[in-house]
N, C-alpha and C positions, 0 to 999 in steps of 0.2 A: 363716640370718644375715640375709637381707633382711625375716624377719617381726622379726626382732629390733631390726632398725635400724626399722622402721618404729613401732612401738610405743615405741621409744627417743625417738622426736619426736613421738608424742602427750604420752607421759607428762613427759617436759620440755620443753613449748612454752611455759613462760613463763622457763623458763632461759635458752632459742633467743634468744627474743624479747632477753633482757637482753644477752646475748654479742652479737647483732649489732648493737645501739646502740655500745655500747664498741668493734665493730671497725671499724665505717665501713665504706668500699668491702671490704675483704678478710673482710664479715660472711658468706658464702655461704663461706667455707672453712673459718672460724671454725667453725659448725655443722656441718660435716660430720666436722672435727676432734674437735667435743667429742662428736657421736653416739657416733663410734667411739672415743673413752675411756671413755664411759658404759657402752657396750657390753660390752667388753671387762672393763670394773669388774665388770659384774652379770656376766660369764661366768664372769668368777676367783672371783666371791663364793659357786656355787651349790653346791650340799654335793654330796660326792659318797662313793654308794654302797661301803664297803670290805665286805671278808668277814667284818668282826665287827656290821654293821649290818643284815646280811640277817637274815631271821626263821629262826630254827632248825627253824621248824614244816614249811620248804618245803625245806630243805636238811639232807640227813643224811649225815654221812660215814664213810666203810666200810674199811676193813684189816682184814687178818688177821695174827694175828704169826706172822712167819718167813717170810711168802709175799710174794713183791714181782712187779710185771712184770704190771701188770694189764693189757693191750694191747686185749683182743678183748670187743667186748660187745655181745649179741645181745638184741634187746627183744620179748619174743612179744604182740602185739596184742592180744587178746583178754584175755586174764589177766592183763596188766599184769605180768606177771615179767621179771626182770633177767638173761641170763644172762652172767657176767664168767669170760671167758680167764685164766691168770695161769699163774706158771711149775708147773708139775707139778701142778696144782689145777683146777678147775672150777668154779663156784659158781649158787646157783638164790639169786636176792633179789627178796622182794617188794617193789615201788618202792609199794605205798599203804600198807603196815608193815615201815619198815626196822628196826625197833626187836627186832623177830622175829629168832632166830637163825637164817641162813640154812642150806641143803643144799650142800653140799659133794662133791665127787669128786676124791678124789687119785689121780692119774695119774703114777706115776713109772716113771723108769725101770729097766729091768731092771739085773743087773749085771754081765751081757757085754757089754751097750751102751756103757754108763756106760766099763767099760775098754778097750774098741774107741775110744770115741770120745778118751779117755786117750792112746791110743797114737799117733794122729793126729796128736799136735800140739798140742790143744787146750784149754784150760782147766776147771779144775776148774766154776768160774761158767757155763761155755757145755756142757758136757755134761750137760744137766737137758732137760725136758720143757716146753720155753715153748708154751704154747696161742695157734695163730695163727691158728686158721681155724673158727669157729661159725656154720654155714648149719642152716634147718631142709631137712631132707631128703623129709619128707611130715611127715603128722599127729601122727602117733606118736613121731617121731624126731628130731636132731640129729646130723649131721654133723661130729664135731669133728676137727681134725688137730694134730699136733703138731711141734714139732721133733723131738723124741725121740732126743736125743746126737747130732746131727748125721746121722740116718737116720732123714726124716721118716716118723709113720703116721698114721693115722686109725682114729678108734673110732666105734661106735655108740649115743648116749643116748636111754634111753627116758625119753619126757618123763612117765608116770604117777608111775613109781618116782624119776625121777631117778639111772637108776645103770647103769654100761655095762653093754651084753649081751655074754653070755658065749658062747663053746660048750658043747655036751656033757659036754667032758670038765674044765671050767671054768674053762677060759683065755679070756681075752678076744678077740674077736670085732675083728680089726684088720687093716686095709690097708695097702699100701704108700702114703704120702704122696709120694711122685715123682712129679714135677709138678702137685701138688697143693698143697701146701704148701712155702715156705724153706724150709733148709736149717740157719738160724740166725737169731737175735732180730733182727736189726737189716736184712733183706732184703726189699726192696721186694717185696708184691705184690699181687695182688687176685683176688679170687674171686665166684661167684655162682651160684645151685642155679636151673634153668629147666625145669619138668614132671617135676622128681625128679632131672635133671641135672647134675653140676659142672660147670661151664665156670672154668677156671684160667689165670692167665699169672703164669707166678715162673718160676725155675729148676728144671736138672734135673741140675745132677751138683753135685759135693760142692764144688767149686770155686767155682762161680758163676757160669761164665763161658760156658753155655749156655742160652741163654733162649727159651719155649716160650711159646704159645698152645694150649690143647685142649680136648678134651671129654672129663673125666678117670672119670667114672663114665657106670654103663648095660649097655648088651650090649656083651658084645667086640668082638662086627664092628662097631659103630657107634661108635666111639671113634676120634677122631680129632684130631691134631695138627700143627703145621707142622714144614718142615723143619727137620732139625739144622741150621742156617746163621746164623748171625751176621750177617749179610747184613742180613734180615729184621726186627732187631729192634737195628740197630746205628747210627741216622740215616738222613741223607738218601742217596738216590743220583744227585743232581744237583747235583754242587760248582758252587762260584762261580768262573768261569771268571778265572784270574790273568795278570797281566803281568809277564813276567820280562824285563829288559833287561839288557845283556853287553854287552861289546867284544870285536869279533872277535877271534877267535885263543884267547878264552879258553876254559878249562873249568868247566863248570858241572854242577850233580846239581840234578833234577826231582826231587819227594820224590813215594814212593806207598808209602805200609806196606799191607800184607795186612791185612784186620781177623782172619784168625785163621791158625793153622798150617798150615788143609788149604783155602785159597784159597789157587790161583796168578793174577800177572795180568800182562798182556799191555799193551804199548804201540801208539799210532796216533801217526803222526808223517808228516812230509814224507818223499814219494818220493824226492827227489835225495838225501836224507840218505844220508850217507856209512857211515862205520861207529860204532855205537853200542856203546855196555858197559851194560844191565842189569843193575842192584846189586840185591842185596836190599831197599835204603831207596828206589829211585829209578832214574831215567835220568841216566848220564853224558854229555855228550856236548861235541865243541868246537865252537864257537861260529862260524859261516860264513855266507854269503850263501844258502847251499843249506841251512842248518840252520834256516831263519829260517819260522814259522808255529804252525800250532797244535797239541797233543802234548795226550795225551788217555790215560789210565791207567783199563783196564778191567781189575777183580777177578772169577775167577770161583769157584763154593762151589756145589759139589753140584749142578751145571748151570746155578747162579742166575749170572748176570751182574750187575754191579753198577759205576757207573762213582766210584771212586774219587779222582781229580783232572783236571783242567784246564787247562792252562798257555798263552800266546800267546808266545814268542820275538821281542825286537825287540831292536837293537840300538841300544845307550842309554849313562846313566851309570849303573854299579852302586852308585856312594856315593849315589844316593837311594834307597837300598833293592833288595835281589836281587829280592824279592816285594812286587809291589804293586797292588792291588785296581782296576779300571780306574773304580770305582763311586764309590771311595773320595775323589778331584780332584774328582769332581760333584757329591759331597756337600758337602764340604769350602766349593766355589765358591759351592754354594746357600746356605747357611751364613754364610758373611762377605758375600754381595748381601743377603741380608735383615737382617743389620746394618746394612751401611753404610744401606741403606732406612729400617730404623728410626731411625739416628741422623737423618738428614735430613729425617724427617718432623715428629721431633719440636722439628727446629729450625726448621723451618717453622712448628711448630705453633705455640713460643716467641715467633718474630718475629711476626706474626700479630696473636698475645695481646696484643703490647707496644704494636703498631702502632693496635690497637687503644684503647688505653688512652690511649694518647696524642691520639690524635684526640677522643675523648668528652672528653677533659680542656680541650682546647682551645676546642673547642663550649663547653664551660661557662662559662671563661673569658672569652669572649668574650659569651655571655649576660648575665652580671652585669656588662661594662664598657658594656654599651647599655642596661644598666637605669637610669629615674633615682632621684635622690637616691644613688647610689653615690660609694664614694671618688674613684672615676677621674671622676666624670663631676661637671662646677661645679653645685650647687645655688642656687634661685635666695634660697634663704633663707641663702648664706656673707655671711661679712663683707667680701670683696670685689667682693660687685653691690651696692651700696647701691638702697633701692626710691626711684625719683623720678617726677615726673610725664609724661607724656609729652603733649608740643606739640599732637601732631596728634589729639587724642584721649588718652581713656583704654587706658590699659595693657588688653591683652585675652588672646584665642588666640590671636591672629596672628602677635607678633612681641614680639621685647626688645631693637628697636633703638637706642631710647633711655634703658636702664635707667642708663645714665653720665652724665647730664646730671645736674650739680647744679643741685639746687632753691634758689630765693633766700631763702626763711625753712624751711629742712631742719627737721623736728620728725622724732622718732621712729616710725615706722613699723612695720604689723607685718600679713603679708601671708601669704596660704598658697598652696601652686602652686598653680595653674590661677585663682586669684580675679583680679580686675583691680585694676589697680594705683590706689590712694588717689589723689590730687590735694596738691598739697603744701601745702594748708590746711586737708587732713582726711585721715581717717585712718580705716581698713575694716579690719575683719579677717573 
């Protein structure tokens, strides 16, 4: 934008030049106004690229009928091939001739799956073979995984043929995709192959509601993952420590949910505290002089500890809110100071500006009522100094003390400042 305004006032400086004549004093805004119209004109004028103005020669577009869901696409360096994920399908395309019919691999699924995954629950649309996962594995191969009716696997493609390997007896050659691969189209995850290795984070049960990190492929004993724990893969384990205010006598609930079934967790609270009720959602407790401090909800999963929430007990009004953030007033305070700051600055700025304007104007004025020959100021060529002789001498530099003195034969006169003054029987210009 700043080469564009700059080039904006090369290429119209005789515009500039015309605009600041016509604006007078307010010409320095004037131009900065009509840059940025200028600007903005030539922004909105410049044509812009759609999808029927691109060259076809650089851009080729691909489907196949009946196959949708093209999600995974893997690009081999060397060869310049394409390879595209899609639901129960595979595909090899050359990206330097798309025009070429590409290689294909149909992957479906079997049809105890297919009605396993039927009995589930689940829709006709979601018990298909979505391809979510295309890593090269080494030289020769690809890595591919699937959803596979909601019981992910993985197959092996050879990159010579293009066509999965089989066994012996001519079944295909496939893995468990757990933890490897979703579960279903729509589930977040990622993967990545390191010296012929999967390393994976997605899910591991049919639910979704268990989430891993591992090393999914290799030798047995070298495969490794983290704990079942929710814990681990479910935020932060440092809440922001809360303000809750009460009126004595009352009762009140601490919220602390479990993040899963098989975490239990434990409260820290003030010694003198009396007696407390442990809900499932929370700490009960009534509100006292001895209840007053800070309360602290630790979850524990599978030995992992994990702190849950935070709370500080004071006693206060609860109509400004049961929970309220101690950060939240400080921000809020910084917030409206740097308003009121800005407002005040820019009224200084205002005043200033005007103070200014006013005084330059005054200076001026005051220039042109000392200059002579001005309206303010008597000329000595008006009609009320008549030019007459002066007694003591000729009229000079020195003085027009006796420019009033009528002369006894007056003739017409005609004198220019600074000349001396004619004699009343002759006449200078």
């Amino acid at each position: 934008m700043k080469i564009k305004v700059i080039l904006c006032v090369c290429v119209h400086a005789v515009d500039y030049a015309v605009v600041v004549k016509y604006c007078g004093t307010a010409g320095s805004w004037c131009v900065g106004l009509y840059c940025i119209a200028v600007t903005l004109w030539e922004y909105a004028k410049r044509e812009v690229c759609g999808a029927k103005d691109l060259d076809h020669k650089l851009v080729e577009r691909f489907s196949q009928k009946g196959i949708f869901n093209y999600s995974v696409l893997l690009l081999h360096p060397s060869s310049g091939k394409l390879y595209v994920g899609a639901k129960d399908a595979i595909f090899s395309l050359q990206t330097k001739t798309l025009t070429e019919k590409p290689l294909v691999i149909y992957w479906n699924v079997s049809d105890s799956n297919h009605v396993s995954c039927k009995n589930k629950g689940k829709r006709e649309t979601e018990c298909h073979n979505y391809i979510r996962l295309l890593q090269f594995l080494n030289e020769t191969h690809i890595y591919a995984c699937g959803t596979y009716a909601f019981d992910p696997h993985c197959a092996y493609i050879s990159l010579s043929s293009f066509t999965l390997d089989r066994l012996e007896n001519g079944e295909l050659r496939m893995d468990s995709g757990r933890g490897k691969c979703p579960f279903e189209p729509s589930q977040q995850y990622t993967a990545i192959v390191a010296d012929g290795v999967l390393y994976a984070a997605t899910v591991n049960n049919f639910l979704g509601t268990e989430s891993l990190i591992s090393r999914a492929t290799g030798k047995e004993g070298e495969r490794i993952r983290t704990e079942t724990s929710t814990l681990w893969l479910s935020g932060r384990c440092d809440p922001e420590r809360a303000v809750v205010k009460a009126i004595l006598g009352s009762r009140i609930v601490l919220p602390c949910v479990p993040h899963s079934s098989w975490s239990h967790c434990v409260w820290k609270f003030p010694k003198d505290l009396p007696a407390v009720n442990q809900r499932a959602d929370g700490l009960e407790i009534t509100v006292s002089q001895s209840s007053l401090g800070v309360y602290s909800c630790i979850c524990v999963e599978n030995k992992i500890s994990c702190d849950r929430a935070s709370y500080t007990l004071e006693v206060g009004d609860p109509t400004m809110g049961a929970l309220c953030s101690s950060s939240r007033n400080y921000t809020v305070g910084i917030s409206f100071f740097c308003l009121l700051l800005g407002v005040l600055l820019g009224a200084a700025s205002f005043w200033g500006f005007k103070r200014f304007r006013g005084t330059k104007q005054t200076q001026i004025e005051q220039r042109y009522a000392e200059t002579p020959n001005s309206p303010s100021s008597p000329s000595i060529m008006s009609e009320g100094m008549p030019l007459t002789e002066k007694k003591n001498g000729l009229n000079g530099h020195n003085a027009y003390a006796n420019v009033n003195e009528v002369c006894d034969d007056a003739r017409p006169i005609m004198k220019l400042a600074g000349a001396p003054l004619a004699r009343c029987d002759e006449s200078s210009i």
